[in-house]
PyMOL Python script that loads the backbone (N, CA, C, O; Angstrom):
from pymol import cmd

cmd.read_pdbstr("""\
ATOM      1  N   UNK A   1      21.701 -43.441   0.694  1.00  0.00           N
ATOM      2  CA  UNK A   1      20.720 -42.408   0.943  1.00  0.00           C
ATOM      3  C   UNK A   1      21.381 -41.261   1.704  1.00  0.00           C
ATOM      4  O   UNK A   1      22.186 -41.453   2.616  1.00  0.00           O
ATOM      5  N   UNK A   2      21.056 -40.246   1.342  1.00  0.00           N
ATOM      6  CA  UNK A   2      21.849 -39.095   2.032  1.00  0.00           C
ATOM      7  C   UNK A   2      20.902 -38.674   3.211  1.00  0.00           C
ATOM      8  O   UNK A   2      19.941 -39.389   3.496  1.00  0.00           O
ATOM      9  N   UNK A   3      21.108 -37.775   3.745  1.00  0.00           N
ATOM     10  CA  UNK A   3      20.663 -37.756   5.490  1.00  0.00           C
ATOM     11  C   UNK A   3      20.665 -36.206   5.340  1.00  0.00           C
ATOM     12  O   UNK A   3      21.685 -35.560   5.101  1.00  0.00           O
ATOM     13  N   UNK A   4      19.547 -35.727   5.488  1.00  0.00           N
ATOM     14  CA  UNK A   4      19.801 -34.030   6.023  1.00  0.00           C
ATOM     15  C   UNK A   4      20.472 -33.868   7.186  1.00  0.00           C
ATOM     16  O   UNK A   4      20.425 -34.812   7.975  1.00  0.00           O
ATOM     17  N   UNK A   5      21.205 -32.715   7.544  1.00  0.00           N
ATOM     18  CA  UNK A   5      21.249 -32.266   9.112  1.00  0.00           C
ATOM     19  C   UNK A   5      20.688 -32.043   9.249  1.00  0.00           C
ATOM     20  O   UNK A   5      19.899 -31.369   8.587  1.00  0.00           O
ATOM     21  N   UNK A   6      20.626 -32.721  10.941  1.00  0.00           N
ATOM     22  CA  UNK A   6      19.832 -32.082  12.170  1.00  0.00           C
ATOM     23  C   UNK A   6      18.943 -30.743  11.995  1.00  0.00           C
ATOM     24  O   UNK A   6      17.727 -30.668  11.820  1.00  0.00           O
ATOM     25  N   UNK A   7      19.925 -29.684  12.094  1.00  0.00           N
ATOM     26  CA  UNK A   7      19.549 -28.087  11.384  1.00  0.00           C
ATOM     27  C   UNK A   7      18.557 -27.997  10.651  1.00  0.00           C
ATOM     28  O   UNK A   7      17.705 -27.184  11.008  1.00  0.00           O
ATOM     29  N   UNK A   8      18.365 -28.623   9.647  1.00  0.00           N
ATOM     30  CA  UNK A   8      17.773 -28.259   8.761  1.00  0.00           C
ATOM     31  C   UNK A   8      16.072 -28.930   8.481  1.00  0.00           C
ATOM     32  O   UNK A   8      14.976 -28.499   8.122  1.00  0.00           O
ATOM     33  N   UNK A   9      16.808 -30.483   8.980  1.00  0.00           N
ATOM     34  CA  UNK A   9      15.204 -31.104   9.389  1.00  0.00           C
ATOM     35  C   UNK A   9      14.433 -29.890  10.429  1.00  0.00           C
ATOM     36  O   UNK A   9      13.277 -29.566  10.155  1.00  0.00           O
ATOM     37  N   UNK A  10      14.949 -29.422  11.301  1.00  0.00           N
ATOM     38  CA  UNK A  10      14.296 -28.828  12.840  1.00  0.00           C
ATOM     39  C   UNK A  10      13.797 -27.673  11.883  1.00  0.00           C
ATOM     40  O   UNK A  10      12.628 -27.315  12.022  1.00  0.00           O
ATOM     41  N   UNK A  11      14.495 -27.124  11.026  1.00  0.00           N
ATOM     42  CA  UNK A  11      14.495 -25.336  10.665  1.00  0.00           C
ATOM     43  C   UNK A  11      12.938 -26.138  10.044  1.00  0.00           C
ATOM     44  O   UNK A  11      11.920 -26.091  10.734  1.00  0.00           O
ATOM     45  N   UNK A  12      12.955 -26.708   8.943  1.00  0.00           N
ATOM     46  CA  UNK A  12      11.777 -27.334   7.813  1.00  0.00           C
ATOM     47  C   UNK A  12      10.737 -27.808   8.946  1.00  0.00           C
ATOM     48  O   UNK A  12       9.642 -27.297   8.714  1.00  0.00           O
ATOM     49  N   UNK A  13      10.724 -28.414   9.804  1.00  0.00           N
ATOM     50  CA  UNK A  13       9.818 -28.388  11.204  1.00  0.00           C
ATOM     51  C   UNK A  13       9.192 -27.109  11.395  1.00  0.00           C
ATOM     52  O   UNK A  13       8.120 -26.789  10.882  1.00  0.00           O
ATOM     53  N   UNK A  14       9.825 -26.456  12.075  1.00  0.00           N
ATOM     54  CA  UNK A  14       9.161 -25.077  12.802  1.00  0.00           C
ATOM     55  C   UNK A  14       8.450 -24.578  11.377  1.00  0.00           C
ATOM     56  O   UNK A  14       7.237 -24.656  11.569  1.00  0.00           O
ATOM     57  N   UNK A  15       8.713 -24.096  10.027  1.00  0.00           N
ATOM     58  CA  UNK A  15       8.559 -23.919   9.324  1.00  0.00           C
ATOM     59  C   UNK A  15       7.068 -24.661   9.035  1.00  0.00           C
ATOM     60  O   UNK A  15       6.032 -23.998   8.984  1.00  0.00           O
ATOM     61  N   UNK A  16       7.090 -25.657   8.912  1.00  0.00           N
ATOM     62  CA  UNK A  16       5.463 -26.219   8.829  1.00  0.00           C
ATOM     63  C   UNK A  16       4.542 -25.658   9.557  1.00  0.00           C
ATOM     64  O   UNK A  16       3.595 -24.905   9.329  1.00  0.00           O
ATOM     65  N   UNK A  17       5.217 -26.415  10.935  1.00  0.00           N
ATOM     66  CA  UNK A  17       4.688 -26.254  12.208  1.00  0.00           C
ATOM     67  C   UNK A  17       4.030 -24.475  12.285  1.00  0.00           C
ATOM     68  O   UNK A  17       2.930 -24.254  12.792  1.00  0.00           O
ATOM     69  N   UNK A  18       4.681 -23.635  11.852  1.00  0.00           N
ATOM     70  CA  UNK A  18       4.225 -22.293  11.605  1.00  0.00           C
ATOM     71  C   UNK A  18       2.998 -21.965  10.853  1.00  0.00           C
ATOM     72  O   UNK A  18       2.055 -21.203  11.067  1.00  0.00           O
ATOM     73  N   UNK A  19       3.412 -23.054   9.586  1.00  0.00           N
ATOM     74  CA  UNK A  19       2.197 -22.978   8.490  1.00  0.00           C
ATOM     75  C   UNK A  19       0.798 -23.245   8.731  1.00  0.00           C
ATOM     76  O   UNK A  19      -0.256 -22.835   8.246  1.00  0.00           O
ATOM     77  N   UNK A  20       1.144 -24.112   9.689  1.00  0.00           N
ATOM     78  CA  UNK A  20      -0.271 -24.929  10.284  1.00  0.00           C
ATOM     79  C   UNK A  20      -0.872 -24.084  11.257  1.00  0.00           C
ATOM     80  O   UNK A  20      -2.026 -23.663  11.175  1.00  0.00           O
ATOM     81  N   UNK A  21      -0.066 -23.839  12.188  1.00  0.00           N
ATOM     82  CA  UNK A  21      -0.824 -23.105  12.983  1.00  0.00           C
ATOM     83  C   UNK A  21      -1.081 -21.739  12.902  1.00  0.00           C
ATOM     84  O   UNK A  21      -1.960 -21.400  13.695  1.00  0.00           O
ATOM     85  N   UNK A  22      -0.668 -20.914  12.285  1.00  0.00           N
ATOM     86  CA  UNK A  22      -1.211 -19.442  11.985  1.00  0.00           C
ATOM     87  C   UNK A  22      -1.776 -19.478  10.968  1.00  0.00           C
ATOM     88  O   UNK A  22      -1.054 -19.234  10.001  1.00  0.00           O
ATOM     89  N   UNK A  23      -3.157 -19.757  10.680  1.00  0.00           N
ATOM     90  CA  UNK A  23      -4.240 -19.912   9.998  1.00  0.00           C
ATOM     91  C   UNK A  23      -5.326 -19.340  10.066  1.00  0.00           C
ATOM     92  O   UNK A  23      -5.584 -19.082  11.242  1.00  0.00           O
ATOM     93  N   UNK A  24      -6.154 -18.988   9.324  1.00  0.00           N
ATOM     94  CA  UNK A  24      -7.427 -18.403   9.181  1.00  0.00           C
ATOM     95  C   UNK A  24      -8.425 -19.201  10.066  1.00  0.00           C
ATOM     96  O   UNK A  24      -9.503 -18.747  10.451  1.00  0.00           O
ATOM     97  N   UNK A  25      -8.001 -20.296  10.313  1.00  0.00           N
ATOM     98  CA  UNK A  25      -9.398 -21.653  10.607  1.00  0.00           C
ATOM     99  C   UNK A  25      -9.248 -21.033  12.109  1.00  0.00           C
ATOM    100  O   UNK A  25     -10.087 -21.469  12.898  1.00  0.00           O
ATOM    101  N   UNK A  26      -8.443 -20.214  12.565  1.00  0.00           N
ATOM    102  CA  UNK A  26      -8.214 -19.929  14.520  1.00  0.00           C
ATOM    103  C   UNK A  26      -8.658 -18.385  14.393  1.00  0.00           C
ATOM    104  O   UNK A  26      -8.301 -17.625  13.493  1.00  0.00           O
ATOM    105  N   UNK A  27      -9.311 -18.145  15.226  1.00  0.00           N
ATOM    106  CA  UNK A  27      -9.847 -17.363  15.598  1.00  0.00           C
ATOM    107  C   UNK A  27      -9.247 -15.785  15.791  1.00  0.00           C
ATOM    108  O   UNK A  27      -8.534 -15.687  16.789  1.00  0.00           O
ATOM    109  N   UNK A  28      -9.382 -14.749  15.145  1.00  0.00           N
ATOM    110  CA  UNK A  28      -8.108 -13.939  14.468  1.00  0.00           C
ATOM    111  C   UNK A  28      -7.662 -13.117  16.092  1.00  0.00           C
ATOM    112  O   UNK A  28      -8.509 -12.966  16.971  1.00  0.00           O
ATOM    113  N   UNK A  29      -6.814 -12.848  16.183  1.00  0.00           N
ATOM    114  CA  UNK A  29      -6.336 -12.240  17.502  1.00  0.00           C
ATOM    115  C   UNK A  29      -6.120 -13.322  18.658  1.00  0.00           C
ATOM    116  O   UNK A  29      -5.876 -12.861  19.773  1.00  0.00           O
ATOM    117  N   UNK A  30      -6.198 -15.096  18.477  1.00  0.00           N
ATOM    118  CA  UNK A  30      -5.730 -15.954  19.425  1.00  0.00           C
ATOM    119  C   UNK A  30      -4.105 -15.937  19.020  1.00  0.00           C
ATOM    120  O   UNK A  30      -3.331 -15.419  18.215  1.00  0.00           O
ATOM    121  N   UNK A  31      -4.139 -16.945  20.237  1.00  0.00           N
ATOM    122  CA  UNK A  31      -2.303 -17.206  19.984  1.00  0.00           C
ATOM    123  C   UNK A  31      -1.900 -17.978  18.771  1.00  0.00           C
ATOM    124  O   UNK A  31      -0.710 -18.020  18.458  1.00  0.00           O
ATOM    125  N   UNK A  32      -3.014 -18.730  17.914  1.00  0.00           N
ATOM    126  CA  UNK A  32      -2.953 -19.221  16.962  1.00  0.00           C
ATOM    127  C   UNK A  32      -2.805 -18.018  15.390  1.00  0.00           C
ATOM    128  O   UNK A  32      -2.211 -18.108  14.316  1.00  0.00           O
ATOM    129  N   UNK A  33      -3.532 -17.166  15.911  1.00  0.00           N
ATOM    130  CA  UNK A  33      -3.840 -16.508  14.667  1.00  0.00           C
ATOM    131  C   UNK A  33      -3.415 -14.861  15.308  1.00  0.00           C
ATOM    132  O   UNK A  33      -4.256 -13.962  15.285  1.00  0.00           O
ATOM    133  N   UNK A  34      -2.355 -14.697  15.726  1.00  0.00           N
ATOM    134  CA  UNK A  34      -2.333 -13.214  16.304  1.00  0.00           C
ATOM    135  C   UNK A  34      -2.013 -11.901  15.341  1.00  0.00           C
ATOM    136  O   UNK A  34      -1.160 -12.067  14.469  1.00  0.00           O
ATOM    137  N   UNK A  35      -2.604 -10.705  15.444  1.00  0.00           N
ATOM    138  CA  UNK A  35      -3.062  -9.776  15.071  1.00  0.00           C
ATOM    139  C   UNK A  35      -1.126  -8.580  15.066  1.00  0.00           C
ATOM    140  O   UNK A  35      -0.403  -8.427  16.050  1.00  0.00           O
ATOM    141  N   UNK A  36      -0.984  -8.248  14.243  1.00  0.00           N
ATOM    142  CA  UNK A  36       0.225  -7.637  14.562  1.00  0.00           C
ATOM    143  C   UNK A  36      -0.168  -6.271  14.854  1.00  0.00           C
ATOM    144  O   UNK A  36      -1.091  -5.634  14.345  1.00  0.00           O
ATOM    145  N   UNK A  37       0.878  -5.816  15.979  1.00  0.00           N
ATOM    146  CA  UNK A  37       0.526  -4.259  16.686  1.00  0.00           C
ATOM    147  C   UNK A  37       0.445  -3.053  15.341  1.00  0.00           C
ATOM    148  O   UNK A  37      -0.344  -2.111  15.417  1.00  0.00           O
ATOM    149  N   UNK A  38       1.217  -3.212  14.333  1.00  0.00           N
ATOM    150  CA  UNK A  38       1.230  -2.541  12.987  1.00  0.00           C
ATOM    151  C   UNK A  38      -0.337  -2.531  12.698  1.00  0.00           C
ATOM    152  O   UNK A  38      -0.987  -1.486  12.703  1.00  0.00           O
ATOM    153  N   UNK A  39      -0.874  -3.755  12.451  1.00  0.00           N
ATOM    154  CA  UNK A  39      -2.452  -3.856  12.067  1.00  0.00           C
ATOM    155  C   UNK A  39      -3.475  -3.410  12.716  1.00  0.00           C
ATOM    156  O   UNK A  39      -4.549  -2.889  12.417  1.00  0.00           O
ATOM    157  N   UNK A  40      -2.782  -3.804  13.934  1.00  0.00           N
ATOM    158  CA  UNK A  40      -3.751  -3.279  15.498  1.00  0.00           C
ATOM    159  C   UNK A  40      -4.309  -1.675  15.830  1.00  0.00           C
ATOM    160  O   UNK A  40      -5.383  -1.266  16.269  1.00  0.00           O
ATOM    161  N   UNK A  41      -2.873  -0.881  15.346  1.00  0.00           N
ATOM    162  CA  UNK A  41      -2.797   0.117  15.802  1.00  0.00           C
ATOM    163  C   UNK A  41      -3.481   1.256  14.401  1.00  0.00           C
ATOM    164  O   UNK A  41      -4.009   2.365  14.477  1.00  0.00           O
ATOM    165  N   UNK A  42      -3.250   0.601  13.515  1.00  0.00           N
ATOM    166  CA  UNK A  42      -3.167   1.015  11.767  1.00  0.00           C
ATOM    167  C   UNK A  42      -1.975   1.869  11.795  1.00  0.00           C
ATOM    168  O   UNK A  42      -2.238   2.882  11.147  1.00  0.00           O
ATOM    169  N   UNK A  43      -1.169   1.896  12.108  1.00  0.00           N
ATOM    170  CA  UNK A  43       0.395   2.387  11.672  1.00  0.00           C
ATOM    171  C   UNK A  43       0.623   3.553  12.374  1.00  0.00           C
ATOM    172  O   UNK A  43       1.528   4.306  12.016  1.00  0.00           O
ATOM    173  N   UNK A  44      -0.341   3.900  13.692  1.00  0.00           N
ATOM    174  CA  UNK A  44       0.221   4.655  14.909  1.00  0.00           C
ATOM    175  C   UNK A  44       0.908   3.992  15.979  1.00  0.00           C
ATOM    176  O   UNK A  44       0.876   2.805  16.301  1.00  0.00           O
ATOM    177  N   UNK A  45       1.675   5.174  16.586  1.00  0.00           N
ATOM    178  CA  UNK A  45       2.867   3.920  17.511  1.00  0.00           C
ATOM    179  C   UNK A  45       1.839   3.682  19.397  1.00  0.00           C
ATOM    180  O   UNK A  45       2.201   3.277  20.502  1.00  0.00           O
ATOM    181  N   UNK A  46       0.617   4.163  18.873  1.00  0.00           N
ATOM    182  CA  UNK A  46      -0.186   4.269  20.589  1.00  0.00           C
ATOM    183  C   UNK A  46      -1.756   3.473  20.120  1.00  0.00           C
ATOM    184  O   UNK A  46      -2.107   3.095  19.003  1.00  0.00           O
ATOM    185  N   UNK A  47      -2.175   3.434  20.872  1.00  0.00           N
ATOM    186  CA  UNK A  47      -3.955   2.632  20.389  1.00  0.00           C
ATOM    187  C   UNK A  47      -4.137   2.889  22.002  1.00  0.00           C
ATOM    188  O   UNK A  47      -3.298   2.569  22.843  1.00  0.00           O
ATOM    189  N   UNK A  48      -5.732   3.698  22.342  1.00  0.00           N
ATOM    190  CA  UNK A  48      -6.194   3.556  23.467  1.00  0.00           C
ATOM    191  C   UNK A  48      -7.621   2.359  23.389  1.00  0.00           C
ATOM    192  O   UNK A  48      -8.436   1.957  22.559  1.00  0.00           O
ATOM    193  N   UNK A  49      -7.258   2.146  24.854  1.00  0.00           N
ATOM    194  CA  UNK A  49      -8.332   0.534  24.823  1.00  0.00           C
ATOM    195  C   UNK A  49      -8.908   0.776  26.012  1.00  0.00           C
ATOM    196  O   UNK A  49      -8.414   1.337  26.990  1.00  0.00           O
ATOM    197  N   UNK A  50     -10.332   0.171  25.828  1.00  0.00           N
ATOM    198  CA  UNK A  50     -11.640   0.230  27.095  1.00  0.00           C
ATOM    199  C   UNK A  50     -11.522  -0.764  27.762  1.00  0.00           C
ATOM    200  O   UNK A  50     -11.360  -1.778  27.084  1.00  0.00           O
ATOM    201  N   UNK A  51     -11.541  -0.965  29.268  1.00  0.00           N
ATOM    202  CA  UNK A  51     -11.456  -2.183  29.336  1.00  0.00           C
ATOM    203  C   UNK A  51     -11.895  -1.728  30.629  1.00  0.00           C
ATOM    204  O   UNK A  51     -11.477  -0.725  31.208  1.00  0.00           O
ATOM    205  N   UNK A  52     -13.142  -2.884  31.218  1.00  0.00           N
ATOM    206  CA  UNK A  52     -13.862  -2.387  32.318  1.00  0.00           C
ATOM    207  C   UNK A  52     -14.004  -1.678  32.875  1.00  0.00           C
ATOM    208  O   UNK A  52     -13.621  -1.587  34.041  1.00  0.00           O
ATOM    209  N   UNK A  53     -14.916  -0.506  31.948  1.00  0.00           N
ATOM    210  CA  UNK A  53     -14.814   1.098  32.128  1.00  0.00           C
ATOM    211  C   UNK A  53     -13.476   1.690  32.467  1.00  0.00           C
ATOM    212  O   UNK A  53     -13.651   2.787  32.999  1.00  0.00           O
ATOM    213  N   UNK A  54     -12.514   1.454  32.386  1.00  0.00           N
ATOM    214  CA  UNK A  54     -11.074   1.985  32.266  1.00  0.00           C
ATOM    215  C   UNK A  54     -10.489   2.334  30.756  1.00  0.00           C
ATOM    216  O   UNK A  54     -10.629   1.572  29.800  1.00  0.00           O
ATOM    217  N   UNK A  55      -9.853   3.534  30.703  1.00  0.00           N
ATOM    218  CA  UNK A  55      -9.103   3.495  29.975  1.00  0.00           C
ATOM    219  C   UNK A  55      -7.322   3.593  29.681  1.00  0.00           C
ATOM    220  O   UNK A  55      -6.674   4.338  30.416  1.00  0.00           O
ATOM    221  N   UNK A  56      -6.867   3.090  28.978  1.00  0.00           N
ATOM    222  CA  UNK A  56      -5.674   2.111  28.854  1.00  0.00           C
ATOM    223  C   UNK A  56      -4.996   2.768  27.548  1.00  0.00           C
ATOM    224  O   UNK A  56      -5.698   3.189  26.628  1.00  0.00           O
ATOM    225  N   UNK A  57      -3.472   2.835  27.520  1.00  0.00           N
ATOM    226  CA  UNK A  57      -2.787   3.226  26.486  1.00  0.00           C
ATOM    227  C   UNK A  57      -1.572   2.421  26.361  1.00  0.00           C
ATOM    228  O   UNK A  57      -0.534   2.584  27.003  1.00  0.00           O
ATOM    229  N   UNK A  58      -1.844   1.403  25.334  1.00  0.00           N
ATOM    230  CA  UNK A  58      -0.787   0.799  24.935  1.00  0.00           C
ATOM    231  C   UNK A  58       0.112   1.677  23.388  1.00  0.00           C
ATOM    232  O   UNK A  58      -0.408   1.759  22.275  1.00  0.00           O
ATOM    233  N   UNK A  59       1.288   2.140  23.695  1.00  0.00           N
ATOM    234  CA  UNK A  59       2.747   2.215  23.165  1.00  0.00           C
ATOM    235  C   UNK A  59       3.846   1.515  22.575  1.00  0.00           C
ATOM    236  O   UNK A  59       4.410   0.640  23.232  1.00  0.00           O
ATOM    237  N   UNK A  60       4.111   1.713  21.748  1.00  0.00           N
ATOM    238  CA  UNK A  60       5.164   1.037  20.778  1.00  0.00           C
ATOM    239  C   UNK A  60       6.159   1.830  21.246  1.00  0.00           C
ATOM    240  O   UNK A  60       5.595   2.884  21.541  1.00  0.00           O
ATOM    241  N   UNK A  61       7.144   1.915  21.448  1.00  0.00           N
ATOM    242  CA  UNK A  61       8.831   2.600  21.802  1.00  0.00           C
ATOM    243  C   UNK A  61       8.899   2.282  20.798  1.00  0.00           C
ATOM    244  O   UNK A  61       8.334   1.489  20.044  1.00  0.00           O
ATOM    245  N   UNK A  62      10.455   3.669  20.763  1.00  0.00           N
ATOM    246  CA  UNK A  62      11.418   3.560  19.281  1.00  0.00           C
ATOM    247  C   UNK A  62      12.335   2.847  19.675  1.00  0.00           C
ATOM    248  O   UNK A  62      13.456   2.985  19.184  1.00  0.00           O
ATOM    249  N   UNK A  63      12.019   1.670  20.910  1.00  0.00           N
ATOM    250  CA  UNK A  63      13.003   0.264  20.637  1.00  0.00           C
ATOM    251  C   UNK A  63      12.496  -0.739  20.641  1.00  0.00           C
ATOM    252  O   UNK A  63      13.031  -1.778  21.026  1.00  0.00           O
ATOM    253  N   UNK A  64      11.056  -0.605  20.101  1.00  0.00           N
ATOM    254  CA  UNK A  64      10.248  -2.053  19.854  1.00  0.00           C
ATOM    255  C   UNK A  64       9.462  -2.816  21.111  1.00  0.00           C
ATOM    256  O   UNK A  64       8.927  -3.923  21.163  1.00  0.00           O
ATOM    257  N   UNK A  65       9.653  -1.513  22.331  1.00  0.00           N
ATOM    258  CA  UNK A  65       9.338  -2.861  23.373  1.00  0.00           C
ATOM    259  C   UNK A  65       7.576  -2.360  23.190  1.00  0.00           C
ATOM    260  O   UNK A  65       7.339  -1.684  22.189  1.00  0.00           O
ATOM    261  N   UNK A  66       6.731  -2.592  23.857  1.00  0.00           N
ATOM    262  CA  UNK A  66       5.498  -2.181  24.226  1.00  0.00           C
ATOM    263  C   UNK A  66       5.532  -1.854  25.949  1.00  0.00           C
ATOM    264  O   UNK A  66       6.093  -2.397  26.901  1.00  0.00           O
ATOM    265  N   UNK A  67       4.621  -0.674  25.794  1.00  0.00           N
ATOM    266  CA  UNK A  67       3.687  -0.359  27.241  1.00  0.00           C
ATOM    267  C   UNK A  67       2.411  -0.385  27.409  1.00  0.00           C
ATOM    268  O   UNK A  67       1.557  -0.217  26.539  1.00  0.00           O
ATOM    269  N   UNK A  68       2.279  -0.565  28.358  1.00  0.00           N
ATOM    270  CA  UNK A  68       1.016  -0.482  28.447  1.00  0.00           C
ATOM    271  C   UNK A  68       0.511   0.213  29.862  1.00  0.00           C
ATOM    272  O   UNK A  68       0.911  -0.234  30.936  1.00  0.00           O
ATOM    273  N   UNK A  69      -0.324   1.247  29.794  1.00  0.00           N
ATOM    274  CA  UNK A  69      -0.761   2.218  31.280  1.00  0.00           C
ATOM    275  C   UNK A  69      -1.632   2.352  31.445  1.00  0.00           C
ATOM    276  O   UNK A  69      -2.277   2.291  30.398  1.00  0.00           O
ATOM    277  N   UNK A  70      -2.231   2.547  32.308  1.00  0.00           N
ATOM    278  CA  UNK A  70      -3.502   3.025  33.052  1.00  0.00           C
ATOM    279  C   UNK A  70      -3.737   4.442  32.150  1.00  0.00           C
ATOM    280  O   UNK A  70      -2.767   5.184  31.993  1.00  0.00           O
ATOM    281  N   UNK A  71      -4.881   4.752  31.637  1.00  0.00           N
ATOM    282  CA  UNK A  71      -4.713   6.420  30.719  1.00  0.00           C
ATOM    283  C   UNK A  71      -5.320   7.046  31.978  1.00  0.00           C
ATOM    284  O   UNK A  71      -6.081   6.435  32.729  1.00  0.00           O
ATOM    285  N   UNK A  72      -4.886   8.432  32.165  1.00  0.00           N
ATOM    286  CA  UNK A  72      -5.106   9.218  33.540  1.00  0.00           C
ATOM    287  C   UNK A  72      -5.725  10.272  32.866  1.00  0.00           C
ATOM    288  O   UNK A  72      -5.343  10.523  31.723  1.00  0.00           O
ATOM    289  N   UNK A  73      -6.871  11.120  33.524  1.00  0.00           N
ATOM    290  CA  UNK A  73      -7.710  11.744  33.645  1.00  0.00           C
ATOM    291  C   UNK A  73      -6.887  12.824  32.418  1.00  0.00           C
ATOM    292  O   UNK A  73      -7.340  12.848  31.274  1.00  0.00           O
ATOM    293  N   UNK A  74      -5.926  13.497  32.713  1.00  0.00           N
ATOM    294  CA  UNK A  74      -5.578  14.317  32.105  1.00  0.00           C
ATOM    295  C   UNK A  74      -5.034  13.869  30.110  1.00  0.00           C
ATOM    296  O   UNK A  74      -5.161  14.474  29.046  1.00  0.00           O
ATOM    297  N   UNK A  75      -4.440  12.540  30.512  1.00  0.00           N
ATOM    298  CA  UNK A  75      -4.507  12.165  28.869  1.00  0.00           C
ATOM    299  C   UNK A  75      -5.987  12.104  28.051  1.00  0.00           C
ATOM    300  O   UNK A  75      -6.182  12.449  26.886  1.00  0.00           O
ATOM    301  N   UNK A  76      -7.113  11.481  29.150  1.00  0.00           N
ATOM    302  CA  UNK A  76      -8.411  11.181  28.800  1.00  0.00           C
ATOM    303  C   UNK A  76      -8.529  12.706  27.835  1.00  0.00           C
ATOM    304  O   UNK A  76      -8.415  12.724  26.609  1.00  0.00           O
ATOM    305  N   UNK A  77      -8.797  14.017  28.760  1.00  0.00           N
ATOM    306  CA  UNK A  77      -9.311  14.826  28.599  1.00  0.00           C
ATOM    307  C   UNK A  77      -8.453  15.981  27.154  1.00  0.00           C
ATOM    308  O   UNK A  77      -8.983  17.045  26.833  1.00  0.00           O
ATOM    309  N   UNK A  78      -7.381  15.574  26.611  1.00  0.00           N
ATOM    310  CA  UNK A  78      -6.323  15.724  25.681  1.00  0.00           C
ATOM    311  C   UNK A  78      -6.934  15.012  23.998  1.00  0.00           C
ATOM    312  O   UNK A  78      -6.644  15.370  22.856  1.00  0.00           O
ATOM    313  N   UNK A  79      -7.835  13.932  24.473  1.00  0.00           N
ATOM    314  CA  UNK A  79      -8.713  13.370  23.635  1.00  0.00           C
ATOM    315  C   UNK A  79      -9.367  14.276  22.698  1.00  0.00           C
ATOM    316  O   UNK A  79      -9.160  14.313  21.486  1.00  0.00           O
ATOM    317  N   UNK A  80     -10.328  15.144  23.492  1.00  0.00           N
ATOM    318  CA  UNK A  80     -10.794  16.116  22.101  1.00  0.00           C
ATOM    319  C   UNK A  80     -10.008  17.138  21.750  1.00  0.00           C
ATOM    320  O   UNK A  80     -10.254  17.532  20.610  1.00  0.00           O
ATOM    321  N   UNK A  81      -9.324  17.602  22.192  1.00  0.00           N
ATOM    322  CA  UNK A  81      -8.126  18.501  21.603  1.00  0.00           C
ATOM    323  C   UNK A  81      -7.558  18.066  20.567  1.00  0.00           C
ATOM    324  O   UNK A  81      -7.444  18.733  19.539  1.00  0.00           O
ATOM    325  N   UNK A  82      -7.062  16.696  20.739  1.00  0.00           N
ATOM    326  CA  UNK A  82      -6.398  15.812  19.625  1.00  0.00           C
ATOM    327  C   UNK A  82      -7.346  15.634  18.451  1.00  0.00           C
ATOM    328  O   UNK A  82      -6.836  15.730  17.335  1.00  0.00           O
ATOM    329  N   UNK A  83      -8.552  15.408  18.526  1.00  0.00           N
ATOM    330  CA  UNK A  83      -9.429  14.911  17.359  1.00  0.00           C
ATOM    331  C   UNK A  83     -10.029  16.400  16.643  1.00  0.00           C
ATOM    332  O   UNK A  83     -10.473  16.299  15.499  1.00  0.00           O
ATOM    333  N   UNK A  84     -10.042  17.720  17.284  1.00  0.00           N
ATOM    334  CA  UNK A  84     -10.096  18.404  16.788  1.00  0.00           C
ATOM    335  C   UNK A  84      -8.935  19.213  16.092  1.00  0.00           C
ATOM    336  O   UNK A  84      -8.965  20.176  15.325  1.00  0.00           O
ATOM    337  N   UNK A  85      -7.870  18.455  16.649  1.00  0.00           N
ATOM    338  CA  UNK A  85      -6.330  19.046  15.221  1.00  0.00           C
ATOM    339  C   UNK A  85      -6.710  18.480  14.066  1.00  0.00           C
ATOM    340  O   UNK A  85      -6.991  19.108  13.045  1.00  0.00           O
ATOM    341  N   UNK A  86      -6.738  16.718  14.253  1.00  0.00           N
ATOM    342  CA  UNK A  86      -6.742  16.111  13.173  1.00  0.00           C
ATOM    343  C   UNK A  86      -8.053  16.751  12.154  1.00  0.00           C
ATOM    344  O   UNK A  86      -8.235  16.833  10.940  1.00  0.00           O
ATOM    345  N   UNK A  87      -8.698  17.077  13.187  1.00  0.00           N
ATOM    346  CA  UNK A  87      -9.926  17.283  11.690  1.00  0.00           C
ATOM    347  C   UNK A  87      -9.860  18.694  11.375  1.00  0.00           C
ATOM    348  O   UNK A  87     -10.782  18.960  10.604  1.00  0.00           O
ATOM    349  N   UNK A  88      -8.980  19.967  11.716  1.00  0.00           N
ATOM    350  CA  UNK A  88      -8.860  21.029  11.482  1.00  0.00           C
ATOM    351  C   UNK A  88      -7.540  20.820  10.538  1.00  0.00           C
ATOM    352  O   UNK A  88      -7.207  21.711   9.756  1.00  0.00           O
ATOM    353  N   UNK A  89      -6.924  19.794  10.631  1.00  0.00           N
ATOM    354  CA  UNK A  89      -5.513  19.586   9.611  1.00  0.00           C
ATOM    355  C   UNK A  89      -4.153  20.132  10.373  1.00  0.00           C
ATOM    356  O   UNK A  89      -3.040  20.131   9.847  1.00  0.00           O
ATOM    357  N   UNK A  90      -4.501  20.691  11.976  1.00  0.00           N
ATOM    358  CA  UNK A  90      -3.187  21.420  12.289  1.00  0.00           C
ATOM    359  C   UNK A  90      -1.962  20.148  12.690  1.00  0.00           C
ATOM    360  O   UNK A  90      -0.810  20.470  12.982  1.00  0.00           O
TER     361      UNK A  90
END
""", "prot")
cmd.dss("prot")
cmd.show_as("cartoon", "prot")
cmd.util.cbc("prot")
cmd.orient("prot")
């Protein structure tokens, strides 16, 4: 009988082990079923978030890391400026 390596049993492991647990049956955005920042964001590199009456600006860098900040009065207020480019097309 021949014998896989080590390697390869473990690689075919995690590999299941992956299959199983990132599933539809878990609750979408747990650690089981997590949501990718691409999907999150819809293919902007920023997404602002509410979070006990605060607002928050999480960032993608052009080296992959994430931030995340407190949004300050003056980004807040940059808000309708911004939504009135997009809908004027500038």
């Amino acid at each position: 009988m021949n014998e896989l390596p080590f390697d390869e049993i473990e690689k075919d492991a995690k590999n299941i082990a992956n299959r199983i647990l990132r599933c539809d049956a878990h609750p979408r955005g747990s650690i089981l079923n997590p949501v990718s920042f691409n999907e999150f964001s819809e293919g902007s590199t920023e997404v602002f978030i509410e979070f006990s009456s605060q607002l928050y600006r999480l960032s993608r860098t052009r080296l992959g890391k994430l931030i995340l900040i407190k949004a300050t009065n003056g980004a807040v207020s940059q808000i309708p400026q911004q939504i009135s480019a997009e809908q004027s097309g500038d």
